[in-house]
Predicted model as a PDB file, atoms N, CA, C, CB and O in Angstrom, pLDDT in the B-factor column:
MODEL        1                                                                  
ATOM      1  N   UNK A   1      64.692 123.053  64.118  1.00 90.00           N  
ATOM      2  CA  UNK A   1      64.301 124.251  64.808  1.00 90.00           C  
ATOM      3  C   UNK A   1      65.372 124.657  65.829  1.00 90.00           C  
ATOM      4  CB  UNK A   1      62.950 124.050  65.488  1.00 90.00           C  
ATOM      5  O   UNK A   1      65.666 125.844  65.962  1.00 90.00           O  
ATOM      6  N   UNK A   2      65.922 123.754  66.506  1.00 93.00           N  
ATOM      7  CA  UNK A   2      67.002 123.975  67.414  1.00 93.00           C  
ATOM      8  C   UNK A   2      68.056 124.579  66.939  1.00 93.00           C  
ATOM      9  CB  UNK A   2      67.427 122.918  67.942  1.00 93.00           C  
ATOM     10  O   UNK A   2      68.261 125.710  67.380  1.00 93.00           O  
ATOM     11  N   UNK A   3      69.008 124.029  65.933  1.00 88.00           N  
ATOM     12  CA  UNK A   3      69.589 124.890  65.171  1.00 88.00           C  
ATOM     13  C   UNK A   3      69.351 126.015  64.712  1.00 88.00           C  
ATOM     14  CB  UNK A   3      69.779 124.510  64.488  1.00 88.00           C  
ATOM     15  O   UNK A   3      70.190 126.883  64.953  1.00 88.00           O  
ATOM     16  N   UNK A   4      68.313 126.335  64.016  1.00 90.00           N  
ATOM     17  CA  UNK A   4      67.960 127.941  63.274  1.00 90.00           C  
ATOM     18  C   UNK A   4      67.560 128.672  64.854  1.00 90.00           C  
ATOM     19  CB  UNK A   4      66.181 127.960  61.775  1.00 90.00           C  
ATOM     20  O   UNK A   4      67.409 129.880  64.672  1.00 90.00           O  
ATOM     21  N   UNK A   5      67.333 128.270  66.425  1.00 94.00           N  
ATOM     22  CA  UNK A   5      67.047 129.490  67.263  1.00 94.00           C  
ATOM     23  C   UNK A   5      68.876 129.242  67.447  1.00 94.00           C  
ATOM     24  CB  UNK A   5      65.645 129.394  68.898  1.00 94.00           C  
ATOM     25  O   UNK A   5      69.535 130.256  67.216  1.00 94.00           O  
ATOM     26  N   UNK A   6      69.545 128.174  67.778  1.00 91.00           N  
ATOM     27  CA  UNK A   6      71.239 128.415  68.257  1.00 91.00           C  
ATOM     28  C   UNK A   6      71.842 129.276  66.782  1.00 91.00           C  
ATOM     29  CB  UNK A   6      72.323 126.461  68.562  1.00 91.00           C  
ATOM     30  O   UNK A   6      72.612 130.144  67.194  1.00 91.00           O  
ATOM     31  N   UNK A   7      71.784 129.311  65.779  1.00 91.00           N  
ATOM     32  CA  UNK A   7      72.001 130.358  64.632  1.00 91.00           C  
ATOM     33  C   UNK A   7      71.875 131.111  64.754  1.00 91.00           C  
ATOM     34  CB  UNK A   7      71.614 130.477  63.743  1.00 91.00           C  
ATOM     35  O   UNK A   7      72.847 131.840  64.556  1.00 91.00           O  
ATOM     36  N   UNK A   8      70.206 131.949  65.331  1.00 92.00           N  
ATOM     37  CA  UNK A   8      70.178 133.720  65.414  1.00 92.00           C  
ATOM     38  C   UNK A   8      70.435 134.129  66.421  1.00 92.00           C  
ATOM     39  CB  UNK A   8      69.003 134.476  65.189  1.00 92.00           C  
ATOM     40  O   UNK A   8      70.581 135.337  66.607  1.00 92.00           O  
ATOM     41  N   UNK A   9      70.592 133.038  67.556  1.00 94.00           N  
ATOM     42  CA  UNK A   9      71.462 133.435  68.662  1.00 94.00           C  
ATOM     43  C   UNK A   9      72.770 134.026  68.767  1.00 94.00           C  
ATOM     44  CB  UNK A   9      71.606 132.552  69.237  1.00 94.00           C  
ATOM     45  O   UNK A   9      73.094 135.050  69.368  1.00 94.00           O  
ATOM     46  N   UNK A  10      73.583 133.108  67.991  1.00 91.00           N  
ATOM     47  CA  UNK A  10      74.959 133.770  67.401  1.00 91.00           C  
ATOM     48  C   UNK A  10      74.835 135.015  66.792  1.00 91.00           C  
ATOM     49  CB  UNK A  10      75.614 132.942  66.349  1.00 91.00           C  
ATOM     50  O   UNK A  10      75.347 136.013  67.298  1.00 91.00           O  
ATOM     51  N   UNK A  11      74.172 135.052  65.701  1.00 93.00           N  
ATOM     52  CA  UNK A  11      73.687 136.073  64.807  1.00 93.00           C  
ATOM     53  C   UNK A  11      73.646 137.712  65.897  1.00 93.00           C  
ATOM     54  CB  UNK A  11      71.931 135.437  64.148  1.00 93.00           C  
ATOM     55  O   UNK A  11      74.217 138.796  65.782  1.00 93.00           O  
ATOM     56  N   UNK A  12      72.873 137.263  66.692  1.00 92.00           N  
ATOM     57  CA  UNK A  12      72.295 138.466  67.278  1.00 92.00           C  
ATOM     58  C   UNK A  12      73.984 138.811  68.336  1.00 92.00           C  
ATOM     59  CB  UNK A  12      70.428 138.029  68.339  1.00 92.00           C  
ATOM     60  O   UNK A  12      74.193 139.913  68.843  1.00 92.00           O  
ATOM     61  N   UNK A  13      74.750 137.890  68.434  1.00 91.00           N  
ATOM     62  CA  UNK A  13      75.637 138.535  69.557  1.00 91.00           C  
ATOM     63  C   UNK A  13      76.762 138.768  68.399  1.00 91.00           C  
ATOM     64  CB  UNK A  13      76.121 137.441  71.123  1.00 91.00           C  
ATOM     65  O   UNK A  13      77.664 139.440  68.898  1.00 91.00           O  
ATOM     66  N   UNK A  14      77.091 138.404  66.784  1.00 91.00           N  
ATOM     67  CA  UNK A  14      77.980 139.241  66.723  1.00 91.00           C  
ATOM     68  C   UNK A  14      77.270 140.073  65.529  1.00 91.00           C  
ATOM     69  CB  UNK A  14      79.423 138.623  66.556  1.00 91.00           C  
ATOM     70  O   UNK A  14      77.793 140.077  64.415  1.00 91.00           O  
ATOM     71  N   UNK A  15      76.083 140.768  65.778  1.00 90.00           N  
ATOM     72  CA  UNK A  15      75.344 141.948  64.952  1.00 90.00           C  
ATOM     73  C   UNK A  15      76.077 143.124  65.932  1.00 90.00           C  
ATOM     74  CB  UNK A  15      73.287 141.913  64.964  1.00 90.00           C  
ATOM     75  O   UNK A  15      76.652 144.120  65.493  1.00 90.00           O  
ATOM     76  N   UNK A  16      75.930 142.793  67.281  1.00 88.00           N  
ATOM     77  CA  UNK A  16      76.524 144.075  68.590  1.00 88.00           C  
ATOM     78  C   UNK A  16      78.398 144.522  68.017  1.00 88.00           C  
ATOM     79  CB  UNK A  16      76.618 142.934  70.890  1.00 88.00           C  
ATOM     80  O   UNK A  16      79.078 145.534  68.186  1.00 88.00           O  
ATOM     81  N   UNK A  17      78.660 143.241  67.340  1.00 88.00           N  
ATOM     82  CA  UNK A  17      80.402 143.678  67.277  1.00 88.00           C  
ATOM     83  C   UNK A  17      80.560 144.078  65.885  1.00 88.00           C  
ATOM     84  CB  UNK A  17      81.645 142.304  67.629  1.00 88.00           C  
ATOM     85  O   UNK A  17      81.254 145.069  65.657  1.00 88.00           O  
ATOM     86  N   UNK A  18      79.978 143.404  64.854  1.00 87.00           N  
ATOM     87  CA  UNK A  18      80.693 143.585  63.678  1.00 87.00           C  
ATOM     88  C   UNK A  18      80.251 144.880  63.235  1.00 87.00           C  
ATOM     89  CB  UNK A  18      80.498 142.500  62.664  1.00 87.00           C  
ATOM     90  O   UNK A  18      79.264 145.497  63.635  1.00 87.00           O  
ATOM     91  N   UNK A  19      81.203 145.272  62.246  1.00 85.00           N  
ATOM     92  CA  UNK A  19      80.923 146.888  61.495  1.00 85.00           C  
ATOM     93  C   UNK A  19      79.947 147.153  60.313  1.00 85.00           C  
ATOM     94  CB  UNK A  19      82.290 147.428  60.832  1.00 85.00           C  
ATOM     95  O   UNK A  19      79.607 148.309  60.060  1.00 85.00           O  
ATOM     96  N   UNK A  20      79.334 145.731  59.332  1.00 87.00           N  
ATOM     97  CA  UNK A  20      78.247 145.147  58.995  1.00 87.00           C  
ATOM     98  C   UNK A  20      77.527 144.172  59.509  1.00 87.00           C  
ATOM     99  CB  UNK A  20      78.387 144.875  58.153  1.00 87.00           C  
ATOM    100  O   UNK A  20      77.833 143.063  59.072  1.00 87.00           O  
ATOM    101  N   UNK A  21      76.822 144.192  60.153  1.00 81.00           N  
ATOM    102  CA  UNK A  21      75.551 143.990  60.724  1.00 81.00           C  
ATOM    103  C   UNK A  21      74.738 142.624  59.613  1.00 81.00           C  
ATOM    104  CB  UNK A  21      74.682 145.707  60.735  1.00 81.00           C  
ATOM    105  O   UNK A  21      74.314 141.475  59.739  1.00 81.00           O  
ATOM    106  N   UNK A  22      74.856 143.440  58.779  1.00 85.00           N  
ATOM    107  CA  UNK A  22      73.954 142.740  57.341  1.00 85.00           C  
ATOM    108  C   UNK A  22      74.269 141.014  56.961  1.00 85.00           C  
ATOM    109  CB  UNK A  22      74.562 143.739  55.695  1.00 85.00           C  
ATOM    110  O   UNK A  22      73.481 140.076  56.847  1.00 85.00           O  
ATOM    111  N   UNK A  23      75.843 141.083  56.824  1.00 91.00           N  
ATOM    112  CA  UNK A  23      76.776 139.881  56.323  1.00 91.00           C  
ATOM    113  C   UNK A  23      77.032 139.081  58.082  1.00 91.00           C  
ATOM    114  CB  UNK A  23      78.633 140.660  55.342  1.00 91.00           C  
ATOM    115  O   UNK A  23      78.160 138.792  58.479  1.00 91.00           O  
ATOM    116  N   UNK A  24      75.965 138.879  58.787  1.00 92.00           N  
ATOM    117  CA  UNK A  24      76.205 138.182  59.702  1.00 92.00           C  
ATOM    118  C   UNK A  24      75.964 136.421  59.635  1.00 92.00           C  
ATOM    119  CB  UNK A  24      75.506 138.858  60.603  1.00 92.00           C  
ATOM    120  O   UNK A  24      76.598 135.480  60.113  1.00 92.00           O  
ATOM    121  N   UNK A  25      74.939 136.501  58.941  1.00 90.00           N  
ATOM    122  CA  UNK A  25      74.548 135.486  58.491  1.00 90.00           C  
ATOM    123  C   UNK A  25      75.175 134.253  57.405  1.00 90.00           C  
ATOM    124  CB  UNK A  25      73.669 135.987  58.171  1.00 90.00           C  
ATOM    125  O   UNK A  25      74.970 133.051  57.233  1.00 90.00           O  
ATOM    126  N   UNK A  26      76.137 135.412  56.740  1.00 90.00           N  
ATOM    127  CA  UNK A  26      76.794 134.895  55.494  1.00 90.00           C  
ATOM    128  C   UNK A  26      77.898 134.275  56.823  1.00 90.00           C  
ATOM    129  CB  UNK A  26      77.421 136.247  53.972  1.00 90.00           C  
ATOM    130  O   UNK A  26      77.981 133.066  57.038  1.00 90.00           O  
ATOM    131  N   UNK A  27      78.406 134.935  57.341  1.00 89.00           N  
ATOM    132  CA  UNK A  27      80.128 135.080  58.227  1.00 89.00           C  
ATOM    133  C   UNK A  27      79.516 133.910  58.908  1.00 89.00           C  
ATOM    134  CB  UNK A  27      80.774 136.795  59.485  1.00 89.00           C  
ATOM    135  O   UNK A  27      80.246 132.945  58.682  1.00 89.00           O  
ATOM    136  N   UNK A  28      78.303 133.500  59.784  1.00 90.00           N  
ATOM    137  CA  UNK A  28      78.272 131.849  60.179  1.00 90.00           C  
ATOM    138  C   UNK A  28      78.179 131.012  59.319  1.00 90.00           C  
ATOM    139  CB  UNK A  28      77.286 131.401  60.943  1.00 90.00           C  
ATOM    140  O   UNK A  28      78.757 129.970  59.626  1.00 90.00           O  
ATOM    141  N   UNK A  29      77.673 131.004  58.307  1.00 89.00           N  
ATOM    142  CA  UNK A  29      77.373 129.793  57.593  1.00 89.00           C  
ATOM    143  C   UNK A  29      78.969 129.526  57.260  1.00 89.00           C  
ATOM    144  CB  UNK A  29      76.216 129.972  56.193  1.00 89.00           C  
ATOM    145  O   UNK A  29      79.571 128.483  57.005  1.00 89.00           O  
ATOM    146  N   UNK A  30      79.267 130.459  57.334  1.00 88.00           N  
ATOM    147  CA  UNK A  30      80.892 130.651  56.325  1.00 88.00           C  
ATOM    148  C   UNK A  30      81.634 129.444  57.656  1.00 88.00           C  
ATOM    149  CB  UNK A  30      81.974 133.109  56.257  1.00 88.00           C  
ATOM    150  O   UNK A  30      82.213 128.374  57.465  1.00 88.00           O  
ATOM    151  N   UNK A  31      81.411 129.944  58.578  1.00 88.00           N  
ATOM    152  CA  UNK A  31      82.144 129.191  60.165  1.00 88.00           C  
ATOM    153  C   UNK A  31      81.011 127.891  60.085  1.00 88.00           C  
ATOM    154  CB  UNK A  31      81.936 130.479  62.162  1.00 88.00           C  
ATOM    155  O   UNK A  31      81.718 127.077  59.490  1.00 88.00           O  
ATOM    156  N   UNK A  32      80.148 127.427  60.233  1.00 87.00           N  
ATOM    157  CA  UNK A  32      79.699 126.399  60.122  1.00 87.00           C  
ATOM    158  C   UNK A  32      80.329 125.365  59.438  1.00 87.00           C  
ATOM    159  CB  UNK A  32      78.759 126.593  59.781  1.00 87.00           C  
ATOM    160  O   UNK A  32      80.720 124.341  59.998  1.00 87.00           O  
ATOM    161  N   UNK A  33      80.483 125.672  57.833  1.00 88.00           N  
ATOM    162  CA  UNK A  33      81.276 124.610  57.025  1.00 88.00           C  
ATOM    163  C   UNK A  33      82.144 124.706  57.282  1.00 88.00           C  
ATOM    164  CB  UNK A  33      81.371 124.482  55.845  1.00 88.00           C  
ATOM    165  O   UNK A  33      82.583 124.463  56.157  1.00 88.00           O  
ATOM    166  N   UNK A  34      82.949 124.863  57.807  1.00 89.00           N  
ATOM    167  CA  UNK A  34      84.744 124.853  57.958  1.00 89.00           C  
ATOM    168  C   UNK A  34      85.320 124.142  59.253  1.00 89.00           C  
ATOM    169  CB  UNK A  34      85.397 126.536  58.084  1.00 89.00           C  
ATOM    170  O   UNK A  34      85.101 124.331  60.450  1.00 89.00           O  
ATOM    171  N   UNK A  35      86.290 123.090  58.446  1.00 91.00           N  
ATOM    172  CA  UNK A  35      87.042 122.289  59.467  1.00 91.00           C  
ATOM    173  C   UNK A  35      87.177 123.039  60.496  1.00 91.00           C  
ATOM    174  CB  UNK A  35      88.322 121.798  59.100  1.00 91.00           C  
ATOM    175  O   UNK A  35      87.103 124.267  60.455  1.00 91.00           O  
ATOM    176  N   UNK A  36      87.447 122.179  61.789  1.00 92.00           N  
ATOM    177  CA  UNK A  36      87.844 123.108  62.873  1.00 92.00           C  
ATOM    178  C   UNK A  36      88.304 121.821  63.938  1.00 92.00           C  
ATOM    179  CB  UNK A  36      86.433 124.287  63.459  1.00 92.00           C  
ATOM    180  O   UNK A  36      87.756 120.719  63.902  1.00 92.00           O  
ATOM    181  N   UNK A  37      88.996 122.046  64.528  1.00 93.00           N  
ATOM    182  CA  UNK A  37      89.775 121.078  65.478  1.00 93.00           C  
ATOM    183  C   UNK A  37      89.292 121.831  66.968  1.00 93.00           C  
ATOM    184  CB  UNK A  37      91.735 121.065  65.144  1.00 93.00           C  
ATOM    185  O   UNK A  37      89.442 123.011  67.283  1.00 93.00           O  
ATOM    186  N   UNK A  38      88.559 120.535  67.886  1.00 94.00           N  
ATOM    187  CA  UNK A  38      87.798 120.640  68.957  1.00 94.00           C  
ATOM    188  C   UNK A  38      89.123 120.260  70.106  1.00 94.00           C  
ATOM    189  CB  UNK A  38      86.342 119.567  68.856  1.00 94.00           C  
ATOM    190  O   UNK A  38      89.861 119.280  70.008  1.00 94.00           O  
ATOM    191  N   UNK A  39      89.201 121.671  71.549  1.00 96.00           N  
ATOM    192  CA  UNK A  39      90.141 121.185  71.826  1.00 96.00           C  
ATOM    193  C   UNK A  39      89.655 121.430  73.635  1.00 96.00           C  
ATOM    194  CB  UNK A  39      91.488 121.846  71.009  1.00 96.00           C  
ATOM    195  O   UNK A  39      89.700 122.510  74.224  1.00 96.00           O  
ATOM    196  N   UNK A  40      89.198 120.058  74.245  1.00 97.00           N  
ATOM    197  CA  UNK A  40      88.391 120.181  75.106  1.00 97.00           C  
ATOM    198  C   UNK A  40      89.632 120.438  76.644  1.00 97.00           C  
ATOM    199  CB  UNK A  40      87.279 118.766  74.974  1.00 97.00           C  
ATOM    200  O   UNK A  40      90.796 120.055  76.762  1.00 97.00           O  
ATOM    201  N   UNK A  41      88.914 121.080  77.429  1.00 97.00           N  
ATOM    202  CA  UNK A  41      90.129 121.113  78.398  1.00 97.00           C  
ATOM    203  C   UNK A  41      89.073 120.936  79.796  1.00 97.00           C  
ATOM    204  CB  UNK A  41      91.264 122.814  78.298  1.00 97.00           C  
ATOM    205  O   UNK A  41      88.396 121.834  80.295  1.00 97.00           O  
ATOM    206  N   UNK A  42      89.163 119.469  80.256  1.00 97.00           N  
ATOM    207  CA  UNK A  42      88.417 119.154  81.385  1.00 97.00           C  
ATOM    208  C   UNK A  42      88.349 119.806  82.689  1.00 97.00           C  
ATOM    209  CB  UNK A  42      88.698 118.099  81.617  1.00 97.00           C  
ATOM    210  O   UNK A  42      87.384 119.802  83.453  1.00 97.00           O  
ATOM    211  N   UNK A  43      89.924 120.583  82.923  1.00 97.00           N  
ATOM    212  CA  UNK A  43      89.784 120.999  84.125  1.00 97.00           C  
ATOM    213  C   UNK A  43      89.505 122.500  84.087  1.00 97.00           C  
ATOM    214  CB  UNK A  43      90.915 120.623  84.883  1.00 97.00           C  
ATOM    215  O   UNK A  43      89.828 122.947  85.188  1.00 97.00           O  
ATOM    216  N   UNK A  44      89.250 123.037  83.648  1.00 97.00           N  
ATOM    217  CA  UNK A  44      88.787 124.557  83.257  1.00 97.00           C  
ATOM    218  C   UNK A  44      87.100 124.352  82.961  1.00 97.00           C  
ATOM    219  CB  UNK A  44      89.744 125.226  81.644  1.00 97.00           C  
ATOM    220  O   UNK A  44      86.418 125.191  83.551  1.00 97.00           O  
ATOM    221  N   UNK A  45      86.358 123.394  82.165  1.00 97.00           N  
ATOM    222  CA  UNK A  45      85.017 122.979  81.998  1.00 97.00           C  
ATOM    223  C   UNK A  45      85.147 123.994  80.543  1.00 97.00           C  
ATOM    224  CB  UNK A  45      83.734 123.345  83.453  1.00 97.00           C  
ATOM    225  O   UNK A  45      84.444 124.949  80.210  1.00 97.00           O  
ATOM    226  N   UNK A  46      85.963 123.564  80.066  1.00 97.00           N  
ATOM    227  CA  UNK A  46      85.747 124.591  78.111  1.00 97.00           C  
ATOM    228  C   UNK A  46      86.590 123.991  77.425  1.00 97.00           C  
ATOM    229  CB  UNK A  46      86.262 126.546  77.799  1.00 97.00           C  
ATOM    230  O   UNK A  46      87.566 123.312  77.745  1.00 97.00           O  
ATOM    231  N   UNK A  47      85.867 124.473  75.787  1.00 96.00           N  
ATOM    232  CA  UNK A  47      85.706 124.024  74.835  1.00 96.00           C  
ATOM    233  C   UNK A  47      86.739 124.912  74.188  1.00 96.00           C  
ATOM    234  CB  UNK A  47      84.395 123.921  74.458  1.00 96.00           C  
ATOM    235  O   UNK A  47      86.792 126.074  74.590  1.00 96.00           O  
ATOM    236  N   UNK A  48      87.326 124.635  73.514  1.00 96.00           N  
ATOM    237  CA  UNK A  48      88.230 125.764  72.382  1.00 96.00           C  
ATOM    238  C   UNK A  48      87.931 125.247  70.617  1.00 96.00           C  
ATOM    239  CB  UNK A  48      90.409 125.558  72.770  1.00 96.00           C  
ATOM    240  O   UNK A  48      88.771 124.600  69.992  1.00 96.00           O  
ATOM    241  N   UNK A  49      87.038 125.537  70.222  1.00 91.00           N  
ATOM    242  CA  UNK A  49      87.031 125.526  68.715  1.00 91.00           C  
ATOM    243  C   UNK A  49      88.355 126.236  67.573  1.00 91.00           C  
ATOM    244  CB  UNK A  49      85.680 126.304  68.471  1.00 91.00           C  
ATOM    245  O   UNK A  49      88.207 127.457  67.604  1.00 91.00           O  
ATOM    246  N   UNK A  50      88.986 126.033  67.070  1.00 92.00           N  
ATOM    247  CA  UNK A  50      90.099 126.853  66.763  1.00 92.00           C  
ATOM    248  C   UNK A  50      89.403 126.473  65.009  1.00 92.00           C  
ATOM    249  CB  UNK A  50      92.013 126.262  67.451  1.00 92.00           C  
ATOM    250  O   UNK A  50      88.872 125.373  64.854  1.00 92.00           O  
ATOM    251  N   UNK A  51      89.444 127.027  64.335  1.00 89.00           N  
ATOM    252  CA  UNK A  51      88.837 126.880  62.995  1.00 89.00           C  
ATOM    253  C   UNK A  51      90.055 126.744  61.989  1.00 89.00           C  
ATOM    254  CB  UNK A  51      87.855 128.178  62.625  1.00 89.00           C  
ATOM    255  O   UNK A  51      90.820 127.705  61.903  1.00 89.00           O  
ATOM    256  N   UNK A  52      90.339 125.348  61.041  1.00 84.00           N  
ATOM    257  CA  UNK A  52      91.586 125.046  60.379  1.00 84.00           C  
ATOM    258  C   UNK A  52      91.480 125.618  58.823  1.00 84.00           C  
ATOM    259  CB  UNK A  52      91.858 123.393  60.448  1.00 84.00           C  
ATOM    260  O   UNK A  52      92.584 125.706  58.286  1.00 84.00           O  
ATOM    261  N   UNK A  53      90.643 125.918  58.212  1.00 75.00           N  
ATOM    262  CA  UNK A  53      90.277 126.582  57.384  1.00 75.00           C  
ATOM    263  C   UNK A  53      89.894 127.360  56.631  1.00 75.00           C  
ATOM    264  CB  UNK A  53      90.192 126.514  57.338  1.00 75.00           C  
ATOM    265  O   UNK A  53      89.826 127.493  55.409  1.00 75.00           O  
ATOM    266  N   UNK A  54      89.498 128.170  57.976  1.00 66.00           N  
ATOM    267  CA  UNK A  54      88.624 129.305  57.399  1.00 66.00           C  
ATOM    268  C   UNK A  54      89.276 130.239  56.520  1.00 66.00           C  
ATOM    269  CB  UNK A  54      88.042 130.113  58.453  1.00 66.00           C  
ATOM    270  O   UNK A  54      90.497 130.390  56.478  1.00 66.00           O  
ATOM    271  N   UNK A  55      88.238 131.012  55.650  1.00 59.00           N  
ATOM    272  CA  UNK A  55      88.674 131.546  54.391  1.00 59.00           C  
ATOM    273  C   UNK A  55      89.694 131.101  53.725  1.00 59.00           C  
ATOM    274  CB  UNK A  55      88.903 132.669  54.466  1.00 59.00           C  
ATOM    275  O   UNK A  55      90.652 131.823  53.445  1.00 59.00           O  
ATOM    276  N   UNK A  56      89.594 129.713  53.358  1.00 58.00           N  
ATOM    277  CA  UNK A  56      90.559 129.119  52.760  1.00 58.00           C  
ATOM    278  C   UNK A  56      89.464 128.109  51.638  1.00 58.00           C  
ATOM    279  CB  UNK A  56      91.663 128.315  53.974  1.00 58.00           C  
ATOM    280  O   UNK A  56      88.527 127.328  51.805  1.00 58.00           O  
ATOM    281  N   UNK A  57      90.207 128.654  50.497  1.00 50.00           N  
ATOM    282  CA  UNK A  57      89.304 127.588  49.466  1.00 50.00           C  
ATOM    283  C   UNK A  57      90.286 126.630  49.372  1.00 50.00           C  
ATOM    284  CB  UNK A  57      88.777 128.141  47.817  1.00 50.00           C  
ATOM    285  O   UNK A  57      91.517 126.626  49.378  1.00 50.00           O  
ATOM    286  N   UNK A  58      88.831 125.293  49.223  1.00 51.00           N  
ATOM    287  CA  UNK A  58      89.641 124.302  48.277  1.00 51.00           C  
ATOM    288  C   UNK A  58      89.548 123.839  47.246  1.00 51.00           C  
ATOM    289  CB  UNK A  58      89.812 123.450  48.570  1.00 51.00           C  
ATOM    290  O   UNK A  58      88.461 123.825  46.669  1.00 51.00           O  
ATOM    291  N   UNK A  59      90.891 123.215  46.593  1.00 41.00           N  
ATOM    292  CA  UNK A  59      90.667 122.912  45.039  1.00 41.00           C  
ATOM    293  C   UNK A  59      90.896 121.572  45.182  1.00 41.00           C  
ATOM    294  CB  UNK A  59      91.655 123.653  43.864  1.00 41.00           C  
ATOM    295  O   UNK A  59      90.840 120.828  44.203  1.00 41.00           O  
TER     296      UNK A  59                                                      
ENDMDL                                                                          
END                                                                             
């Protein structure tokens, strides 16, 4: 349950930006599965997710 309310949470803040609205849902799941290198910076108190894959298939 925690997950699916942090999901339409996202959902709902980039429905305000994107130019389809509709494919919001597809565009996280899409960012969910995809490598991503966590790049923590203690003295600022943030997180930088940088995503190593995205829209990148693999064979």
């Amino acid at each position: 349950m925690i997950a699916y309310r942090a999901e339409t949470a996202m959902a709902n803040l980039l429905r305000e930006t994107l130019s389809r609205p509709d494919e919001v849902r597809s565009l996280l799941r899409a960012i969910i599965v995809s490598e991503a290198d966590l790049i923590p910076d203690h003295e600022q108190g943030t997180l930088t997710v940088k995503l190593t894959s995205f829209g990148q298939s693999k064979l």
